[in-house]
C-alpha positions in Angstrom: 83.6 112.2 83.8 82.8 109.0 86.5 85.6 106.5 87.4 85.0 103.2 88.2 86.7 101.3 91.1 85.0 98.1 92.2 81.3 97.9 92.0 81.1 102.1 93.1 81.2 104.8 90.6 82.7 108.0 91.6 81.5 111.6 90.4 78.6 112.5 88.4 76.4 113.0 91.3 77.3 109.5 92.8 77.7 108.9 96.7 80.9 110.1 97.6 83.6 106.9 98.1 84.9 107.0 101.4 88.6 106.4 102.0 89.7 104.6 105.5 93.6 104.2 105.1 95.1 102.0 107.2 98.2 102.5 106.0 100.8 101.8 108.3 99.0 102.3 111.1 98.9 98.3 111.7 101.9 98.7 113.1 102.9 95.4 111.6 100.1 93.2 112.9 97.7 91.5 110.4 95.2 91.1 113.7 95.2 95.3 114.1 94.9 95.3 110.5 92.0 93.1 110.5 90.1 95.0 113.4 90.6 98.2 111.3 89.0 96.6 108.6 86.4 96.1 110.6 86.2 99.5 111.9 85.9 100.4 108.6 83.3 98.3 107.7 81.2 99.2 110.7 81.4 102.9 110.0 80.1 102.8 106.4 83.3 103.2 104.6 83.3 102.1 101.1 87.4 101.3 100.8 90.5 100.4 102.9 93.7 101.7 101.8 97.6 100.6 103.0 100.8 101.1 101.8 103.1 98.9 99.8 106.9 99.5 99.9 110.4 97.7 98.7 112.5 98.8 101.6 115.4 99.2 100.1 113.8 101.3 96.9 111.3 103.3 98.9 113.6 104.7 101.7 115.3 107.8 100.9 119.3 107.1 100.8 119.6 110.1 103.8 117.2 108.2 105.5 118.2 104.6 106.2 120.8 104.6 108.8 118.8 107.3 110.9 118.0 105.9 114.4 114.5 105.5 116.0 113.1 104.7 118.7 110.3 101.8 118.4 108.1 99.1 120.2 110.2 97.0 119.0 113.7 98.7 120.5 116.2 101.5 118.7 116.6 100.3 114.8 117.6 102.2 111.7 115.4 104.0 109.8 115.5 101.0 107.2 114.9 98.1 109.6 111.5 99.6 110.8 110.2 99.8 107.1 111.2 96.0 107.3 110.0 96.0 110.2 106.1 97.0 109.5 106.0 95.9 106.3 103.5 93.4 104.8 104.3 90.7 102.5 102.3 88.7 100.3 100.6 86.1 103.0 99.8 89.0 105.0 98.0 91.3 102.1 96.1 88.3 101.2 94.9 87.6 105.0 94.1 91.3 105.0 92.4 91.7 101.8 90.4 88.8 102.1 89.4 90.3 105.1 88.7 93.6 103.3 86.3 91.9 100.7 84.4 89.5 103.3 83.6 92.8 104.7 82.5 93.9 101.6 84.9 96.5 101.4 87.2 97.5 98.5 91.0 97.5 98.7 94.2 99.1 97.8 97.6 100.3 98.7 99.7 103.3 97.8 102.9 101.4 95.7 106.2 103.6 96.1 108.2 102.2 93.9 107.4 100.4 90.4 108.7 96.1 92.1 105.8 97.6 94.6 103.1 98.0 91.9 103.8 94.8 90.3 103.0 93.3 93.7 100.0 94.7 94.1 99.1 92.9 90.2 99.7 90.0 91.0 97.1 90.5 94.4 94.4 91.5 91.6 93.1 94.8 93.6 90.8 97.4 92.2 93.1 100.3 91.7 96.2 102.3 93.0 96.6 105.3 95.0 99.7 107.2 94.2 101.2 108.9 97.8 101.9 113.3 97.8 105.1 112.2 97.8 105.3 109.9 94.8 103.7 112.5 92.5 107.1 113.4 91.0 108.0 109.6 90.4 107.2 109.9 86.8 108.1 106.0 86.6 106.1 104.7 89.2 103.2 107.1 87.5 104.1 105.1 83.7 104.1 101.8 85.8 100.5 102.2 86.9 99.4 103.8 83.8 100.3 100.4 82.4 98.4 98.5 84.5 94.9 100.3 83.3 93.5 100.4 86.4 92.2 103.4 87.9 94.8 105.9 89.7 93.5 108.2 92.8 96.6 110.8 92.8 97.5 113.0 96.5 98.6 116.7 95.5 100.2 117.4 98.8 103.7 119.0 98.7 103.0 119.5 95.2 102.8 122.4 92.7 100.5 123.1 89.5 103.5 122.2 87.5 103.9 119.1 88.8 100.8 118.0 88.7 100.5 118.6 85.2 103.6 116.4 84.5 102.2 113.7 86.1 98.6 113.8 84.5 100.6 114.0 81.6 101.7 110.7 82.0 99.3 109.2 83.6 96.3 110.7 81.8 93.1 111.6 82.4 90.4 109.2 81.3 91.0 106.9 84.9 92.4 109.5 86.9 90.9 110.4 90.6 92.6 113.7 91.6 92.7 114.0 95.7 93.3 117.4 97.1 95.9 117.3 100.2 98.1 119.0 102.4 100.5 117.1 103.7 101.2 118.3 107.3 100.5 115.7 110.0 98.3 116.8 111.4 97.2 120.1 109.5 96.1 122.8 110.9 92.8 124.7 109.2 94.9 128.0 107.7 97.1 125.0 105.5 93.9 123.2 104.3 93.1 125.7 101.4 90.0 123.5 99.9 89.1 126.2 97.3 91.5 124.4 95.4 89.6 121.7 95.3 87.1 124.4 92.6 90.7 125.0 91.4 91.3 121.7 90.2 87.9 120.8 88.7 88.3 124.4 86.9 92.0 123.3 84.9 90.9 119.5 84.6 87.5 119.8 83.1 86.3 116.3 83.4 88.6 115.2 85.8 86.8 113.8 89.2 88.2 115.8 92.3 88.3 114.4 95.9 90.3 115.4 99.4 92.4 113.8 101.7 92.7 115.1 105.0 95.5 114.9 107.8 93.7 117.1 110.1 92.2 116.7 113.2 88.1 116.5 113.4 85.9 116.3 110.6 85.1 119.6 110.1 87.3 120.5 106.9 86.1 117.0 105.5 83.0 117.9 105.6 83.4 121.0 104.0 85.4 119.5 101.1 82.3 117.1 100.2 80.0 120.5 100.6 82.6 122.2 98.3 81.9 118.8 95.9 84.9 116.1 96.7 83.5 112.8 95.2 86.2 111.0 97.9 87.0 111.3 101.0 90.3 109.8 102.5 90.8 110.0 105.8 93.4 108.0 108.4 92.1 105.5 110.5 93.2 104.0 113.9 92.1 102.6 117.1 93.2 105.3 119.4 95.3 108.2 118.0 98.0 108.0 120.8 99.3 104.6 119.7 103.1 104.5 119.1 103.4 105.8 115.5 103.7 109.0 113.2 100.4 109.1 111.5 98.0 107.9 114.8 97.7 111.5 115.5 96.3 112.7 112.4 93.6 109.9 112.2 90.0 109.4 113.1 88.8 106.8 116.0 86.4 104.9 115.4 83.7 106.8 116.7 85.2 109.3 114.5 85.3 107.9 111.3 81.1 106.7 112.3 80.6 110.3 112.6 82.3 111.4 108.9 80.4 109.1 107.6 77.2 109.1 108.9 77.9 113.4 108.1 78.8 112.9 104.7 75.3 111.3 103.6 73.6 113.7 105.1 75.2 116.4 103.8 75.0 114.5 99.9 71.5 114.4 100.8 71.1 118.4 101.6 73.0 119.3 98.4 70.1 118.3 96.3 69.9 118.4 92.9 70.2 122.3 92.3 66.6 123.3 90.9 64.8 125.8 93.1 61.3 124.2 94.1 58.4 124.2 96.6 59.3 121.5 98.8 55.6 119.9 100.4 56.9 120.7 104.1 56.5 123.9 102.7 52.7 124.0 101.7 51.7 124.2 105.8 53.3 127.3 106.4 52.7 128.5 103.1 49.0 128.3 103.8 49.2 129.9 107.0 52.3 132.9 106.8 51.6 134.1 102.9 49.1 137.0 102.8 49.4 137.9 99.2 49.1 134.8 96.9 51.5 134.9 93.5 
C-alpha cells in the first residue's frame, strides 16, 4: 500500500520521504524557523515538520507550575509553552516559507482545538507525536479530517498501537518506528521492529524516526526498508533547548540525505543479474565458461 502526502508517494518502491522536524527547535522565532526551512531545503529534504499545541490542553496538569530555567528568564513550565508557541500569522509566514522552498509541511497537533488549527492552515497531513499515541480523541479528530496520518510508536506497546490503528485505520496510515530517548543510544534503537511492524500490518507503509546521534541507525532503517525518515533538525545542537542535542546540523542532515539515495540506489530491484561492469573481468578472471 503507497500513501500520498503532497505531490510524493511513499512506499511501493518510491524514494524514501525525508522528515526535517523543526519542531520546537525555533525556539520561538519565525526568522530561525525560516533558516531551518532553508536548511532543509538545501539538504534535499522532502518535508518540514513542527509542533502545534493549546497550552493549556497539551501540558500535563503535574507539569505546569514546574520552574525552568530559559533565555527568556525562570518561568513555569506553562508560560514557556506560551512562550515558544506559534500562532496563526507565524505558521502562515513559516509555511509559506516551507512551500516557496518547495517543501511540504506539517505539525504534530496534541490536542483535538490543535488539529482544527492546522485545517483551517490547509497542510498536507498530520503527524501524531509517541506521546499522543494513546489519545484515542486526538487519533478520531484526525481520522476525520481524511488526510493522511504518519503515527510515532515510541513509548508505546503492541497493544497500543493496535488501539490506535483501530481508530485511525489503515488505508492513510504512515507507521514511524521510534524510541523515544533523547538522544538514544544504539542498544534502545531495536529497528528489527521495523520487519516487525510491516509483518502484523500487511500493507501498512513503515518508516523510522530517530533521536539519536549520527546517521548511522538512519541509515540502517532505510537499508532495513523505512519509506520515511524523520530526523531533528537545528543550527547547532548546543543551542539552549531539550531536543538540540538529539538533532542533525546542517551538514548533518546534507549527509543523511545525500546517504539515503545512495543507499535506495544500491538496494536495487532484487533480481540477480550480470551487471555490464561485470563483462571486463568476466572476460579476463573466468577460466571455465557456463
Amino acid at each position: 500500500m503507497t500513501v500520498t502526502i503532497g505531490s510524493h508517494v511513499l512506499g511501493g518502491g518510491h524514494p524514501v520521504y525525508v522528515i526535517a522536524e523543526i519542531g520546537l527547535n525555533h525556539n520561538g522565532d519565525v526568522e530561525l524557523a525560516k533558516r531551518l526551512i532553508d536548511v532543509a531545503a538545501a539538504a534535499g529534504a522532502n518535508a518540514v515538520k513542527f509542533q502545534k499545541r493549546t497550552p493549556e490542553i497539551a501540558t500535563p496538569e503535574h507539569m505546569r507550575d514546574t520552574l525552568r530555567e530559559t533565555p527568556w528568564g525562570t518561568m513555569t513550565y506553562l508560560q514557556y509553552r506560551h512562550r515558544v508557541e506559534f500562532g496563526r500569522d507565524e505558521y502562515i509566514a513559516v509555511g509559506d516559507h516551507a512551500t516557496m522552498c518547495g517543501l511540504d509541511w506539517f505539525a504534530s497537533p496534541w490536542d483535538v482545538p490543535s488539529v482544527h488549527f492546522l485545517e483551517d492552515l490547509n497542510v498536507v497531513a498530520h503527524k501524531v507525536a509517541s506521546a499522543s499515541l494513546t489519545d484515542l480523541e486526538l487519533l478520531a479528530a484526525l481520522r476525520d479530517t481524511g488526510k493522511p496520518v504518519i503515527l510515532s510508536t515510541g513509548m508505546s506497546t503492541i497493544d497500543q498501537i493496535d488501539r490506535a490503528l483501530g481508530v485511525l485505520g489503515t488505508d492513510r496510515v504512515v507507521l514511524m518506528h521510534a524510541t523515544s530517548t533523547y538522544p538514544m543510544e544504539p542498544e534502545e534503537a531495536n529497528l528489527r521492529v521495523i520487519h516487525s511492524l510491516r509483518d502484523r500490518y500487511p500493507g501498512v507503509s513503515v518508516g523510522y524516526s530517530g533521536h539519536e546521534r549520527g546517521l548511522q541507525i538512519s541509515l540502517a532503517a532505510v537499508a532495513l526498508g523505512a519509506v520515511a525518515v524523520e530526523r531533528h533538525i537545528t543550527l547547532d545542537r548546543t543551542m539552549w533547548g531539550s531536543d538540540h542535542a538529539a538533532s542533525l546540523e546542517p551538514t548533518g542532515l546534507e549527509h543523511l540525505v545525500r546517504d539515503i539515495r545512495v543507499i535506495e540506489t544500491a538496494l536495487g530491484d532484487g533480481v540477480k543479474r550480470v551487471f555490464p561492469g561485470e563483462l571486463a573481468p568476466m572476460a579476463k578472471l573466468r577460466r571455465v565458461p557456463a
